[in-house]
C-alpha positions in Angstrom: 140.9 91.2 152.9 143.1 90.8 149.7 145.3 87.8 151.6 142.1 86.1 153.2 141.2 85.3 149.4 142.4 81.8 148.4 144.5 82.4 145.3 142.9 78.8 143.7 139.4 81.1 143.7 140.8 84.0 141.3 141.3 81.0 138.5 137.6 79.7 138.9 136.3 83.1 139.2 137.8 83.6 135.7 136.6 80.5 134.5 133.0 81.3 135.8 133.5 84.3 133.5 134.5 83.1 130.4 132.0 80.3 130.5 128.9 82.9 131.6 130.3 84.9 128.4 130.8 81.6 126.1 127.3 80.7 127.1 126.1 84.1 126.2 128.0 84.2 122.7 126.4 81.1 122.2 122.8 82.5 122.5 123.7 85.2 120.6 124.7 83.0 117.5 121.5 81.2 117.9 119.7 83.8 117.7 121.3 85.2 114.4 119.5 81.8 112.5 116.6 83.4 113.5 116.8 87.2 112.5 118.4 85.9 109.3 115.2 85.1 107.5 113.5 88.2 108.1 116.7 90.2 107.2 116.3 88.1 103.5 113.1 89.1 103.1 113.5 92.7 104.1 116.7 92.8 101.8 114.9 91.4 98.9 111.6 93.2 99.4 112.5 97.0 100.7 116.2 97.7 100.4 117.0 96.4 96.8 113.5 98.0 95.6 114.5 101.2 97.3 117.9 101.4 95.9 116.5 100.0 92.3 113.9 103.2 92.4 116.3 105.3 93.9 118.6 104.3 90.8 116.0 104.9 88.3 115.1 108.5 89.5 117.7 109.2 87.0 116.9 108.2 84.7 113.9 108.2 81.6 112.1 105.5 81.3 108.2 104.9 79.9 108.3 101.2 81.0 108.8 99.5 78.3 111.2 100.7 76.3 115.1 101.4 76.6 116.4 102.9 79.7 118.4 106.8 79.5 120.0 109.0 81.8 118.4 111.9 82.8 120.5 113.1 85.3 119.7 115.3 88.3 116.5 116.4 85.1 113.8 114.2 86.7 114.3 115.5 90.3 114.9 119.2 89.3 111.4 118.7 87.0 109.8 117.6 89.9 110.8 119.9 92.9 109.8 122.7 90.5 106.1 121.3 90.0 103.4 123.3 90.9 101.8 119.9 91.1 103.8 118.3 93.2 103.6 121.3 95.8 99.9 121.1 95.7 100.1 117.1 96.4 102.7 118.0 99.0 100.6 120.2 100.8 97.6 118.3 100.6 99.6 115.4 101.8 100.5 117.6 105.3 97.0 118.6 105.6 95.3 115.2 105.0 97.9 114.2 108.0 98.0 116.5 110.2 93.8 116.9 110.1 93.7 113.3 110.0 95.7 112.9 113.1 93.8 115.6 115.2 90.5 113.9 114.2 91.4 110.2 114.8 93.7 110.8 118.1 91.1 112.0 120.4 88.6 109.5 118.9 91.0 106.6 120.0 91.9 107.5 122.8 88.6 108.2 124.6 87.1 105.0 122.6 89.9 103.1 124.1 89.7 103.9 127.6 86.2 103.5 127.6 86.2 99.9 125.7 89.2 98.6 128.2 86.5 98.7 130.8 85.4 95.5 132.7 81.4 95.9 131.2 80.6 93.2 128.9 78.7 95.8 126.7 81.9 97.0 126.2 83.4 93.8 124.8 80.2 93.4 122.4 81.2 97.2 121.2 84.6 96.5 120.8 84.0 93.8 118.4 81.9 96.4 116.8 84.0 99.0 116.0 86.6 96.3 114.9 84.1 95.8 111.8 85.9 98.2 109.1 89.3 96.6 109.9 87.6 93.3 108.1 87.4 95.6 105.4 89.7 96.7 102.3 90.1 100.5 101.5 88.6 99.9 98.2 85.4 98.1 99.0 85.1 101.3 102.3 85.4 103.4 99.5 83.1 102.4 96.5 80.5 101.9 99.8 81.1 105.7 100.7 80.9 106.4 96.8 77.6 105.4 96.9 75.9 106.0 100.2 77.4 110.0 99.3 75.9 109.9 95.7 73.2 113.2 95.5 70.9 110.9 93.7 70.7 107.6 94.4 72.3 107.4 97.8 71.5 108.4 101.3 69.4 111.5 100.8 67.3 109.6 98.7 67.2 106.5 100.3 66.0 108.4 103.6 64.8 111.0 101.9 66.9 113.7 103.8 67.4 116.6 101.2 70.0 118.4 103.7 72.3 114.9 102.5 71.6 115.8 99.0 75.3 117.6 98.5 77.9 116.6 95.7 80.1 115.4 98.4 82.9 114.2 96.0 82.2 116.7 93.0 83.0 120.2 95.1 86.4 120.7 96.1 85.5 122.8 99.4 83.4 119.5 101.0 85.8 116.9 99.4 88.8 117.0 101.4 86.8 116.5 104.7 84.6 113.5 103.5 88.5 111.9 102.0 89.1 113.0 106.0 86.1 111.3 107.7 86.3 108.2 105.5 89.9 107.6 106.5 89.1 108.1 110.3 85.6 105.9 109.7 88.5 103.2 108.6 91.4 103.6 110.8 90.0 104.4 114.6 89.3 101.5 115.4 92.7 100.2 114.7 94.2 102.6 116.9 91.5 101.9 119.4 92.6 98.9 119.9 96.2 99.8 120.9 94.5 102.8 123.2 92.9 100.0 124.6 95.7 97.2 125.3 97.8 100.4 126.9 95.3 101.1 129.2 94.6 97.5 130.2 98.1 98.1 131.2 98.1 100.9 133.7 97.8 99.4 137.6 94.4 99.7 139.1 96.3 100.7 142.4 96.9 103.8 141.0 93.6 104.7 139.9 92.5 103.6 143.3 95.1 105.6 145.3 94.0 108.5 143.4 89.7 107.9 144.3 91.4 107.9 147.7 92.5 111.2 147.1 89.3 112.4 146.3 90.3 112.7 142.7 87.4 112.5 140.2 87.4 110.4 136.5 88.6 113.9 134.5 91.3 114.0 137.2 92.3 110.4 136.7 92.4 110.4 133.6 94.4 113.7 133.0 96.9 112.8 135.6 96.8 108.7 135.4 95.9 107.9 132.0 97.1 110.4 129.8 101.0 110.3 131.2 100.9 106.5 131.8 100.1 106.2 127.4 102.8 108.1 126.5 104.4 105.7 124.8 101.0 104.2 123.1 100.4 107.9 121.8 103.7 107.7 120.5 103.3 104.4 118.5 99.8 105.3 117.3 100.6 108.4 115.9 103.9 107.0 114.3 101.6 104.6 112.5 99.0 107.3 111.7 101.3 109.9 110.7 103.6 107.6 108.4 100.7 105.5 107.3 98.8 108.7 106.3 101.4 108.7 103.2 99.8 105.7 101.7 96.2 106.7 101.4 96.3 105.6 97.3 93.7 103.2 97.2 91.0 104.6 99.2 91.5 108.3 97.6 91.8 106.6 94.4 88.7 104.5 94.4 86.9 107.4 95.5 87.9 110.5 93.7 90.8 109.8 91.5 92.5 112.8 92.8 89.7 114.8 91.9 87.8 117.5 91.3 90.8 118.5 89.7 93.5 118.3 92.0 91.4 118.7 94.6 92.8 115.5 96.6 95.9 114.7 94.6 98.5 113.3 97.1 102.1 112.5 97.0 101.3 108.8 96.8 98.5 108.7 94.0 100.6 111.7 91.9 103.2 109.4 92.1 100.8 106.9 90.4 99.1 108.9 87.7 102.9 110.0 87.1 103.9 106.2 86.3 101.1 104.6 85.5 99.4 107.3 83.3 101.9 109.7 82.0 104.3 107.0 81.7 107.1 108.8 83.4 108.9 106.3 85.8 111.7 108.5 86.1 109.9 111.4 87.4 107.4 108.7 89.6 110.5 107.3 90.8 112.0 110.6 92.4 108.1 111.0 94.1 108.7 107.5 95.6 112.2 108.8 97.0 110.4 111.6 98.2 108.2 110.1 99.8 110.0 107.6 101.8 112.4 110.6 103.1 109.6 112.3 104.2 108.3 108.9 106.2 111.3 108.0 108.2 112.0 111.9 109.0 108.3 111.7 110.3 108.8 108.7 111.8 112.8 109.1 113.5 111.2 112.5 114.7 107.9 110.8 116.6 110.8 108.0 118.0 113.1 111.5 119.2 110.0 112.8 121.6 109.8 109.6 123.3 113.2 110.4 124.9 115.8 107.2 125.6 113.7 105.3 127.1 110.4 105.0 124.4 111.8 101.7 123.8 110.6 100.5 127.2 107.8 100.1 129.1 105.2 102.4 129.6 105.0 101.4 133.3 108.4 101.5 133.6 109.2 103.6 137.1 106.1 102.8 138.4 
């Protein structure tokens, strides 16, 4: 077999070889002139600001006059806050409640808009209403409509409503909770929805075959086939959950007291109120560890292959 091979082939085999690879260096430089522009902007906007705060977290500075070093003071300050702890853990809570609320919500809402009905398509654009809106506008609306005098239970004169939603800290949290799903499900609805637009119908109809039934299906078909999705959405709900400022803000200013005080608006009233960059700065650092952790841990459970298609083996 080895002498049957004409020895003028081996040289244009090569050649072939180094032209399919000078072809594909080629594409490859091309395709740098493209990812160069978004590697400025992510340079100038994300890593220099992260490295300029990360800088400044030691140091004392009340934004306007001279610059000091403080040392390892600001971050040893902050990590022994009693505040800070309580923002912490309210941040986790506001998450992880968050999360378990607007999960199931998306999902079912999902796989019930990605059917072929065209009511469905008239409630899809529906529930896509509070994306149109800002957080701030959802929440002075909320501010309102909760208000024990002059907003729902009034205006329908149902006493029951007549609670000071956002003055008692045991009802506060969950209204801060239901406002944020109110806003954000139908964002993650929509991705519920694309995924399952995605998932064969031969395999729903092999399974009817099988005499399985629509809790079956979607148990066995559905819920495996959006692994993936689940991943992505709760990446973005669980990182995205650490920048609940304006809403909370707009609505309660961290209270009643510190009632809903997160990471992200202590990190604020540390600045912006008390003046302290040094010690807002380290919060910012904090926060943005605690983000990719959450975020390289939710990649991790996808296995190798959560890069890839969901149908992928199919």
């Amino acid at each position: 077999m080895i002498a049957a091979v004409p020895p003028a082939a081996l040289p244009a085999d090569r050649g072939s070889g180094n032209a399919v690879r000078g072809v594909s260096r080629g594409r490859t430089g091309s395709l740098w002139w493209l990812v160069l522009p978004a590697l400025f902007f992510f340079l100038v906007f994300a890593v220099v600001p992260l490295i300029g705060v990360f800088v400044l977290s030691f140091a004392n500075w009340d934004g306007i006059g001279a610059i000091s070093v403080a040392g390892i003071g600001n971050w040893l300050s902050v990590l022994g806050d009693p505040v800070m702890h309580n923002a912490l853990r309210l941040t986790f809570v506001i998450m992880i409640v968050s999360w378990l609320v607007q999960t199931p919500l998306s999902l079912l809402l999902g796989v019930f808009t990605a059917g072929s009905q065209k009511y469905r398509a008239v409630l899809a654009v529906l529930y896509f209403v509070p994306l149109l809106l800002s957080s701030a506008a959802i929440a002075i609306a909320f501010k309102a409509l909760l208000d024990p005098n002059f907003g729902l239970a009034e205006g329908l004169g149902l006493p029951f409503l007549a609670q000071d939603w956002l003055g008692r800290p045991q009802l506060v949290l969950f209204v801060v909770i239901f406002v944020i799903a109110w806003q954000f499900v139908p964002f993650h609805t929509l991705i519920y929805q694309g995924g399952v637009r995605q998932i064969p119908k031969s395999l729903y109809e092999a399974a009817e075959i099988d005499g399985a039934g629509k809790v079956k299906q979607f148990f066995h078909i559905t819920l495996p086939q959006l692994k993936y999705t689940i991943i992505t959405s709760s990446t973005l709900m669980v990182v995205g959950s650490l920048t609940y400022f304006d809403l909370i803000f707009v609505l309660t200013a961290g209270g009643p007291g510190n009632s809903t005080r997160i990471l992200a608006l202590d990190m604020y009233l540390t600045g912006f109120r008390a003046n302290l960059m040094g010690p807002a700065s380290v919060l910012a650092v904090i926060l943005v560890l605690i983000g990719l952790a959450l975020a390289l841990a939710l990649q991790r459970l996808g296995g190798k292959g959560s890069s890839g298609s969901q149908l992928e083996g199919l």
